[in-house]
C-alpha positions as a LaTeX table, in Angstrom:
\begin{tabular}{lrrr}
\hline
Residue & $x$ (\AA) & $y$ (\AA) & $z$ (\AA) \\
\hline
Unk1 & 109.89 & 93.80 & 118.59 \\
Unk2 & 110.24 & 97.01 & 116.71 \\
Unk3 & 107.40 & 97.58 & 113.88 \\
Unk4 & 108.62 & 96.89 & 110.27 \\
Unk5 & 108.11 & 98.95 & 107.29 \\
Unk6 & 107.38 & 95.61 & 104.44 \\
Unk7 & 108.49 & 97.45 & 101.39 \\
Unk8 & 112.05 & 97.83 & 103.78 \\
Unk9 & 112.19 & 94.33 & 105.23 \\
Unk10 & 114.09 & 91.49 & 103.37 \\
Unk11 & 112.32 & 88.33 & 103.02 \\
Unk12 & 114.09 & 86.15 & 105.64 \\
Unk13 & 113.48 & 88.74 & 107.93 \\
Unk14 & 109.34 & 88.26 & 106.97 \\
Unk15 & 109.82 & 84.34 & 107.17 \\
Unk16 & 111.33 & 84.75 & 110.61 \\
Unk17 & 108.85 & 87.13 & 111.87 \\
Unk18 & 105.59 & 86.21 & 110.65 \\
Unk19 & 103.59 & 84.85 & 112.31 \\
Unk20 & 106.03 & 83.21 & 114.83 \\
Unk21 & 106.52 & 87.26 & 116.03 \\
Unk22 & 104.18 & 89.04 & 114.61 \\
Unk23 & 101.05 & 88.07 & 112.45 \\
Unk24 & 99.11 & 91.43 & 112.03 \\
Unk25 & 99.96 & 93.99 & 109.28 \\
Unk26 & 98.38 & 97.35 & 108.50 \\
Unk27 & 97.42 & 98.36 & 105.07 \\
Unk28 & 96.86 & 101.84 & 104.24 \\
Unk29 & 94.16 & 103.00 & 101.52 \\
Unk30 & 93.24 & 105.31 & 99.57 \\
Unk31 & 93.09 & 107.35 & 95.95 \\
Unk32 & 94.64 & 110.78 & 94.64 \\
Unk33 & 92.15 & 113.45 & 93.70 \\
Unk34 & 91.15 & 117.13 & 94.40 \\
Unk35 & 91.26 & 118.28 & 97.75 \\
Unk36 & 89.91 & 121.71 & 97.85 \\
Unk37 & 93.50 & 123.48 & 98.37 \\
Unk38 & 94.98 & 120.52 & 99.95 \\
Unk39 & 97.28 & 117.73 & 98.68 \\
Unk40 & 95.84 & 115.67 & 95.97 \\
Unk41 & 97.17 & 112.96 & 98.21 \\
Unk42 & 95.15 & 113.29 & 101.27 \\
Unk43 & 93.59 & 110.02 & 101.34 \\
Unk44 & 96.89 & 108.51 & 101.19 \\
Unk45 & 98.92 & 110.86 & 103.59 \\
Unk46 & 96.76 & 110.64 & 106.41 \\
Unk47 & 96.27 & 106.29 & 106.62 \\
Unk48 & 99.84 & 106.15 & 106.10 \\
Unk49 & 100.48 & 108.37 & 109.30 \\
Unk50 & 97.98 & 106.73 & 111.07 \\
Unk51 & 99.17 & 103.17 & 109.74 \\
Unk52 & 102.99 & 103.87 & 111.44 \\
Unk53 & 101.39 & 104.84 & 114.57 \\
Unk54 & 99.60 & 101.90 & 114.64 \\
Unk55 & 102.17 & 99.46 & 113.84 \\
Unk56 & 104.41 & 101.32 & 115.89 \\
Unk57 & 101.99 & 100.63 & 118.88 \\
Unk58 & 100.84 & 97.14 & 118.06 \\
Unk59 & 104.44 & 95.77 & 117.27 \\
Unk60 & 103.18 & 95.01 & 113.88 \\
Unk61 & 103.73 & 94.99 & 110.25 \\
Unk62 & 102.74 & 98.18 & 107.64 \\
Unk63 & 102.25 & 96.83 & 103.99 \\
Unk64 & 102.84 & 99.45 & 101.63 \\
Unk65 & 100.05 & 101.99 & 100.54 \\
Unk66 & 97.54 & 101.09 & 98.32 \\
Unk67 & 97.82 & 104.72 & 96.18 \\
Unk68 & 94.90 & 104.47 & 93.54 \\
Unk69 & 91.20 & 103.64 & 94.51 \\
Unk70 & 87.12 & 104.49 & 93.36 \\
Unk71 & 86.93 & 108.17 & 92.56 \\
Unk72 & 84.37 & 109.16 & 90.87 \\
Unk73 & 82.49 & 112.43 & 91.76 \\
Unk74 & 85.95 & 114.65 & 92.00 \\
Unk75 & 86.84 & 112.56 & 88.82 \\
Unk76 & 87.03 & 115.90 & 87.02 \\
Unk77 & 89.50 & 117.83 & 88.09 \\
Unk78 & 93.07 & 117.80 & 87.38 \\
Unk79 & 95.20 & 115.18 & 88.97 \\
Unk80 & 92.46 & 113.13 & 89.79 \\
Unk81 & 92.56 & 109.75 & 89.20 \\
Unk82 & 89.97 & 106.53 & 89.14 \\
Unk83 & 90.33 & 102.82 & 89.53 \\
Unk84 & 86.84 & 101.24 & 88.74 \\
Unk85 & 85.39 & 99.35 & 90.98 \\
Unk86 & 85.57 & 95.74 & 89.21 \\
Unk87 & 89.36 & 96.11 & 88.88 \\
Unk88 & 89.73 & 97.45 & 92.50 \\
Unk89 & 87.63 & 95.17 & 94.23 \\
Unk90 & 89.54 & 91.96 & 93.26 \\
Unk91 & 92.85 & 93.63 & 93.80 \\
Unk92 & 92.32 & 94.42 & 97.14 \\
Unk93 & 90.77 & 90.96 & 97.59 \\
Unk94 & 94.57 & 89.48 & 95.88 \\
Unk95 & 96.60 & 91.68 & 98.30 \\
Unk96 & 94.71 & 90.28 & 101.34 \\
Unk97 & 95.06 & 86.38 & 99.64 \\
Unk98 & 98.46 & 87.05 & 99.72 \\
Unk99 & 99.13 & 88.38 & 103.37 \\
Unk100 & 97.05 & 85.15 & 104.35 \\
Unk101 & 99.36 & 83.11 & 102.28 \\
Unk102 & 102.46 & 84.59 & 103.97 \\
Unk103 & 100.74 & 83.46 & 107.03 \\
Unk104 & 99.67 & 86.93 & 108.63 \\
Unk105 & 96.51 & 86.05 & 110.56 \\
Unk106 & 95.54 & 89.48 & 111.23 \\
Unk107 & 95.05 & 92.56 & 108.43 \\
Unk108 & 93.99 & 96.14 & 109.05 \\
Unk109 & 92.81 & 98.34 & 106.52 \\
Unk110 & 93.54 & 102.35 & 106.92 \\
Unk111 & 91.03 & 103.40 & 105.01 \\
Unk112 & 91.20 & 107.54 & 103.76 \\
Unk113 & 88.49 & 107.64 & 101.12 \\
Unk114 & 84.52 & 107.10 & 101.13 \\
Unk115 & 84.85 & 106.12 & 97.81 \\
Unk116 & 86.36 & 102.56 & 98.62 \\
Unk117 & 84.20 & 101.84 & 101.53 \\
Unk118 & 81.77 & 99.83 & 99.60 \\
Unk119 & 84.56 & 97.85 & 97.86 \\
Unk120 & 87.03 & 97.60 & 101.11 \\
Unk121 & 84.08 & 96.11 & 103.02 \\
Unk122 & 83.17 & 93.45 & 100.21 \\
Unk123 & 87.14 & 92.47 & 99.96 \\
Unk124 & 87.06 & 92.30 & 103.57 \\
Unk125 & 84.48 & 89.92 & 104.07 \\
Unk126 & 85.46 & 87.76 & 100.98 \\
Unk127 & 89.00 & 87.08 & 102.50 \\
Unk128 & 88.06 & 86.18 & 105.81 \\
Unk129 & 85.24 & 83.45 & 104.47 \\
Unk130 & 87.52 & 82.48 & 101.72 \\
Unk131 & 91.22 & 82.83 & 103.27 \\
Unk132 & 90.19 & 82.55 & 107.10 \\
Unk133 & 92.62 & 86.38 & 107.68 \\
Unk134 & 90.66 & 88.39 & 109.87 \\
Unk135 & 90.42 & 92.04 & 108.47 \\
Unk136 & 88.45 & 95.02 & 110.04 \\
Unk137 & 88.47 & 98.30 & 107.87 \\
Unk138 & 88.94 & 101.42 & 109.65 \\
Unk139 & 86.96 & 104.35 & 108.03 \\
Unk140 & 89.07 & 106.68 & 109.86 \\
Unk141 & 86.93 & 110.18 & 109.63 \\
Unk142 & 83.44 & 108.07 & 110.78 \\
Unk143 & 84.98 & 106.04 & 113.18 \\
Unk144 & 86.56 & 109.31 & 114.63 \\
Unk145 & 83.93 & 112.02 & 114.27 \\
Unk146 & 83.45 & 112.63 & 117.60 \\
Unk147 & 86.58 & 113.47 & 117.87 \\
Unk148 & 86.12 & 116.18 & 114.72 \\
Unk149 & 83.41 & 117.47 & 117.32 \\
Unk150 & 85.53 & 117.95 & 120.11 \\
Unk151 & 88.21 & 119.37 & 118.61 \\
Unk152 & 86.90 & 121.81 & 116.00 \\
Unk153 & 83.60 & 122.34 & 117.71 \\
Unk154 & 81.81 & 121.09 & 114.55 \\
Unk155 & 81.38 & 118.43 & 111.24 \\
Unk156 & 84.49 & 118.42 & 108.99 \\
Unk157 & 84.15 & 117.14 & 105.43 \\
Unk158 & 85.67 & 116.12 & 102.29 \\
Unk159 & 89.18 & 118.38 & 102.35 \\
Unk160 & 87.46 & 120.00 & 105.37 \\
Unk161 & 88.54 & 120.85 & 108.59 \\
Unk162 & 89.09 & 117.30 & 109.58 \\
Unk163 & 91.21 & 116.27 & 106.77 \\
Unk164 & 92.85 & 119.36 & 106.11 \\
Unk165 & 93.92 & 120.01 & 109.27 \\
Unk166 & 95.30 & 116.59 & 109.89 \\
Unk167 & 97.15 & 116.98 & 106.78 \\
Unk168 & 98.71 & 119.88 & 107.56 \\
Unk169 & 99.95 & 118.77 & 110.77 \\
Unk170 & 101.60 & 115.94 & 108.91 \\
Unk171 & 103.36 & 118.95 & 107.08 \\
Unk172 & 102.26 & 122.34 & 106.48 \\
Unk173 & 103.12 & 122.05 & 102.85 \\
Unk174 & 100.40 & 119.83 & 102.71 \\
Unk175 & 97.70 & 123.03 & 102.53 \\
Unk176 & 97.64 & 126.11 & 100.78 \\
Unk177 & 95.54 & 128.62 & 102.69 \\
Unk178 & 96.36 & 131.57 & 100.09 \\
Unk179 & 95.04 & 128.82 & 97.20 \\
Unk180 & 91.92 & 128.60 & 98.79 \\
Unk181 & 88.19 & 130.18 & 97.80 \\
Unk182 & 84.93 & 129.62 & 99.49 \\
Unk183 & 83.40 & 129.00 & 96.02 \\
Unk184 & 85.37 & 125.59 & 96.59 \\
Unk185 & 83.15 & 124.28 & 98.96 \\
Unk186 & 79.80 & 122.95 & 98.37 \\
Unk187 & 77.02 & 121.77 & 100.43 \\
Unk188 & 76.24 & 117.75 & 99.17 \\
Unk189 & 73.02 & 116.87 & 98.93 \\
Unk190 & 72.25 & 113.25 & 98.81 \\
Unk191 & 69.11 & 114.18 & 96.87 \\
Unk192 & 71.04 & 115.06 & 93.65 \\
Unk193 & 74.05 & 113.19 & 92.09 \\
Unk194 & 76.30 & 115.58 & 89.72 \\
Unk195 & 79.17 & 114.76 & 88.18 \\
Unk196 & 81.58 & 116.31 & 88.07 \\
Unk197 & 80.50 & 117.56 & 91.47 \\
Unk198 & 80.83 & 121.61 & 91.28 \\
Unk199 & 83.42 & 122.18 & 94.22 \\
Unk200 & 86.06 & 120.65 & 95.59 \\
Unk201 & 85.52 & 120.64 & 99.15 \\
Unk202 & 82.82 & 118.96 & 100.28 \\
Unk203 & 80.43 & 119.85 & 103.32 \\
Unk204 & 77.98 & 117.46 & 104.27 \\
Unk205 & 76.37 & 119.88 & 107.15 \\
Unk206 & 73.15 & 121.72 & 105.82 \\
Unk207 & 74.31 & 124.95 & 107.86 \\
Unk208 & 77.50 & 124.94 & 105.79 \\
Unk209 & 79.72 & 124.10 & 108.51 \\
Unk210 & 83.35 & 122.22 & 108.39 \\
Unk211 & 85.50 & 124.60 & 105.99 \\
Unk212 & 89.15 & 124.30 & 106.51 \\
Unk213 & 90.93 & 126.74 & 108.80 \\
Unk214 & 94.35 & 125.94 & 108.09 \\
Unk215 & 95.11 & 125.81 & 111.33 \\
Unk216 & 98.23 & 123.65 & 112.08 \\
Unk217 & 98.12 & 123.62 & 115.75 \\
Unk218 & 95.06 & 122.57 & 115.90 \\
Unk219 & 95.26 & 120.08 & 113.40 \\
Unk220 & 98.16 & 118.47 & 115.57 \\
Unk221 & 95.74 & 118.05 & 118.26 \\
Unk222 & 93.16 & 116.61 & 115.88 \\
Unk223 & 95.90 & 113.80 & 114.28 \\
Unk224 & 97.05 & 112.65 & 117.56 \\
Unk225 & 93.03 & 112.25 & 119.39 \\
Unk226 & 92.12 & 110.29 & 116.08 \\
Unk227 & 95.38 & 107.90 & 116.02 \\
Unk228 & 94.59 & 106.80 & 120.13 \\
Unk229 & 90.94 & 106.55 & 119.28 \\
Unk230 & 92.08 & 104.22 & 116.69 \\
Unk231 & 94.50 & 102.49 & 118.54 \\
Unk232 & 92.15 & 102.15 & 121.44 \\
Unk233 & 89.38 & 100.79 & 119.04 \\
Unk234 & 91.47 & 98.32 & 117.50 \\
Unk235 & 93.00 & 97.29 & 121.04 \\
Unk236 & 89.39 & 96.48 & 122.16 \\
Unk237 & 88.93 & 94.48 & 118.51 \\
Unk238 & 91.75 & 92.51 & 119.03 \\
Unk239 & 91.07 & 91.30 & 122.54 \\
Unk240 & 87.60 & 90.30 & 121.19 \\
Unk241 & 88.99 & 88.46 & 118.40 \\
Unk242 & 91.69 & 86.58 & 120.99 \\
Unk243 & 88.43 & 85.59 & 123.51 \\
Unk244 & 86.33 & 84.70 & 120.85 \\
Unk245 & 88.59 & 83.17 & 117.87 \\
Unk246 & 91.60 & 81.63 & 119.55 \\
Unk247 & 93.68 & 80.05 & 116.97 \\
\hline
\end{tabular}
């Protein structure tokens, strides 16, 4: 079976395919703020590539993204925008009701923002108790930071090397090297919590390290070592799930 785009699908097509074919689906996260001089969009562009590989290699279902999420700290600049957390919480928690209703047994979450980790997890775990879907949220910059190691040698960051680069491999447009100053990044401290936080990229390294350096080639390295350490992840999740919750 080829993987299905839901938004593309008509519904016959979904009642003959799930779950008798197919009862996982992907779900790509994530919110639209500043990104240093990357797309506003990050958070979504990125889960959404990852989400088609996925489905692509799991024969699966991609629900459509989920654009808006928690932002607070980047709140401030322009073209940033912020669900709160009581509103996104129990829509998350509706959109995962409804895949179990449609009889998926099996979500995903791609998330691509820190901000909804919190609320993803929560969702999660109040769908499988309360719906009996098994969900496991991908965090796709933790899960993956050894792979930010390998490839770039260092830590990435908010609209960092890690992000930006992966961005920019989706499509070069995506980054805007001549928009960028090193005033932009700033060093978080978890000792401190200012809002609106005074730079848009965001280095969690003491040293400084993680910058963006544009570099598309490199960046198409980066994408495709994070979307087979996610596949192979989830590959290992799902044969645990099958040994040790057989339907």
């Amino acid at each position: 079976m080829a993987w299905y785009k839901l938004e593309e699908m008509i519904w016959q097509e979904v009642q003959e395919i799930v779950p008798a074919k197919c009862d996982l689906v992907f779900l790509p996260v994530g919110t639209i703020e500043a990104h240093g001089s990357a797309a506003i969009g990050t958070d979504n562009i990125i889960p959404l590539s990852i989400s088609e590989y996925l489905a692509e290699r799991f024969n699966a279902i991609m629900a459509p993204c989920v654009h808006y999420g928690i932002t607070k700290s980047l709140y401030g600049y322009a073209g940033s925008i912020n669900i709160r957390p009581e509103v996104f919480t129990p829509y998350i928690l509706d959109i995962l009701h409804s895949f179990a209703d449609k009889k998926f047994k099996r979500c995903v979450i791609v998330n691509g923002h820190g901000g909804n980790n919190n609320a993803l997890k929560d969702a999660a775990y109040q769908a499988f108790t309360d719906y009996g879907i098994k969900v496991a949220v991908v965090h796709w910059w933790q899960l993956c930071a050894d792979v930010t190691q390998e490839v770039y040698g260092g830590p990435g960051g908010h609209a960092g090397l890690d992000e930006t680069g992966f961005v920019m491999a989706i499509d070069p447009k995506y980054g805007n090297k001549a928009r960028y100053d090193k005033k932009m990044a700033y060093i978080f401290s978890s000792g401190a919590d200012v809002y609106p936080i005074p730079g848009s990229v965001l280095l969690y390294d003491k040293d400084g390290r993680g910058e963006p350096d544009f570099n598309v080639e490199k960046g198409k390295i980066f994408a495709a070592k994070v979307k087979q350490k996610t596949g192979d992840f989830l590959q290992d999740v799902f044969e645990r799930w099958a040994k040790f919750f057989p339907e």
